[in-house]
C-alpha positions in Angstrom: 48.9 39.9 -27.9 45.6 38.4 -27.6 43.3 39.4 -30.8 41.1 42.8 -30.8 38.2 41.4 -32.3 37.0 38.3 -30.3 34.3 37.6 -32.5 36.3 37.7 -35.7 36.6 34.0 -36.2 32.7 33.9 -35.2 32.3 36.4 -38.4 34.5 34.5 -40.6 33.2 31.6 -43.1 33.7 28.4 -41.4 32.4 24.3 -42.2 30.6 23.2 -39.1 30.7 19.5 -38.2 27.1 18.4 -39.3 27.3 15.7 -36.5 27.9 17.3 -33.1 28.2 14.7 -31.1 30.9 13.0 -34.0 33.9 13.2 -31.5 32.1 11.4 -28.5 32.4 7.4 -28.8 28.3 6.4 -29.3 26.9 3.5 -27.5 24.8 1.0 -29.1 21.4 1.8 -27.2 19.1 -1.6 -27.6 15.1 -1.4 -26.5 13.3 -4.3 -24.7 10.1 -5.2 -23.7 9.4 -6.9 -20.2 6.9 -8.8 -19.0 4.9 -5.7 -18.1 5.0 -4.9 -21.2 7.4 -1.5 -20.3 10.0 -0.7 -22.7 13.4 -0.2 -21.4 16.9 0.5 -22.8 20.0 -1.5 -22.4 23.3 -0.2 -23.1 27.1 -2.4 -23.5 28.1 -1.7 -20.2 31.8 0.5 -20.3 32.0 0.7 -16.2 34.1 -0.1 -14.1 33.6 -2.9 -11.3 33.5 -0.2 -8.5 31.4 2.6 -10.5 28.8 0.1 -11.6 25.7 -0.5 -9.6 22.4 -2.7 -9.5 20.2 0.0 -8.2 21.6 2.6 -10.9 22.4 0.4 -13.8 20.1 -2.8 -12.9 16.8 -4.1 -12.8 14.6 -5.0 -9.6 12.9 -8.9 -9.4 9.4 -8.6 -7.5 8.5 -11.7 -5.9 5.4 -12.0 -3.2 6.5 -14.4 -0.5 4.3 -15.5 2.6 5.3 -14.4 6.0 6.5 -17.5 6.9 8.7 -17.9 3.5 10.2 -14.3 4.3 10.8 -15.7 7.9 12.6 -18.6 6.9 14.8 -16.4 4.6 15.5 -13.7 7.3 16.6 -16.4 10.0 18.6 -18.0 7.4 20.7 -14.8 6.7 20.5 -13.9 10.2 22.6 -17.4 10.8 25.2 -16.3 8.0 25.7 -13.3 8.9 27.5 -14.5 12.2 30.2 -15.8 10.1 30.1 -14.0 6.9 28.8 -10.2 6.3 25.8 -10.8 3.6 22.5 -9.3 2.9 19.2 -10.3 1.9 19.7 -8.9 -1.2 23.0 -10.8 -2.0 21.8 -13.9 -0.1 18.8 -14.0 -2.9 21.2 -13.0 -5.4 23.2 -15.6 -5.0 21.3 -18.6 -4.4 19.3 -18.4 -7.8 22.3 -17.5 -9.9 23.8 -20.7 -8.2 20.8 -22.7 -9.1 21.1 -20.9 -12.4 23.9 -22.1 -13.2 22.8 -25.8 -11.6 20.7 -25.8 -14.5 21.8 -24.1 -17.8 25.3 -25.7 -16.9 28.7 -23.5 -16.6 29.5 -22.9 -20.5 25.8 -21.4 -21.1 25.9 -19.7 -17.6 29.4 -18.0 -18.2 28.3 -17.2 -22.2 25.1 -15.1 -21.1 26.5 -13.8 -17.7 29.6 -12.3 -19.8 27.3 -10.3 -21.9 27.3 -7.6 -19.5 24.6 -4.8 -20.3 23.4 -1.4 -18.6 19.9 -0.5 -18.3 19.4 3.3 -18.9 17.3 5.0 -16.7 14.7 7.6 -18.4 15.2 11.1 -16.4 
């Protein structure tokens, strides 16, 4: 039979946990300053492949372009897209981190693109 007093236990002298939050696995939470001098927090990413994403967990890159630069770029992946399904955004993507690694060689690429970190957005 269930107990008459429900708040019996409630009544009772009890230890509480001093940390609450002691049963929930903490993340290391690391601040950094960019360029713009806005402080934002990166977090060891513990997502999956599928529930990860740039726009949630990412940062954006700003870069002015001319007309005619944005032009060239937008014919470009105009041209690939015939053959292959791509984006702007992933055409982009992909050209610097290939050029990236062009430059900082594969070992050094590899090293800091394995260092996989979230950025937590402020709500």
């Amino acid at each position: 039979m269930a107990d008459l007093d429900k708040f019996k236990r409630a009544r009772q002298k009890q230890e509480f946990v001093q940390d609450t939050n002691s049963d929930i696995e903490s993340k290391e939470i690391k601040t950094v300053l960019t360029r713009n001098k806005s402080a934002i927090q990166l977090e060891e990413n513990t997502l999956s492949a599928r529930q990860r994403s740039r726009t949630k967990q990412g940062r954006n890159v700003t870069i002015p372009l001319f007309h005619e630069e944005l032009s060239v770029i937008e014919e470009a992946v105009s041209k690939l897209s015939e053959s292959s399904d791509t984006s702007i955004n992933n055409f982009i993507r992909e050209s610097i981190l290939k050029e990236c690694k062009k430059i900082l060689k594969k070992d050094t690429y590899e090293s800091i693109i394995s260092n996989r970190l979230n950025v937590v957005k402020n709500k």
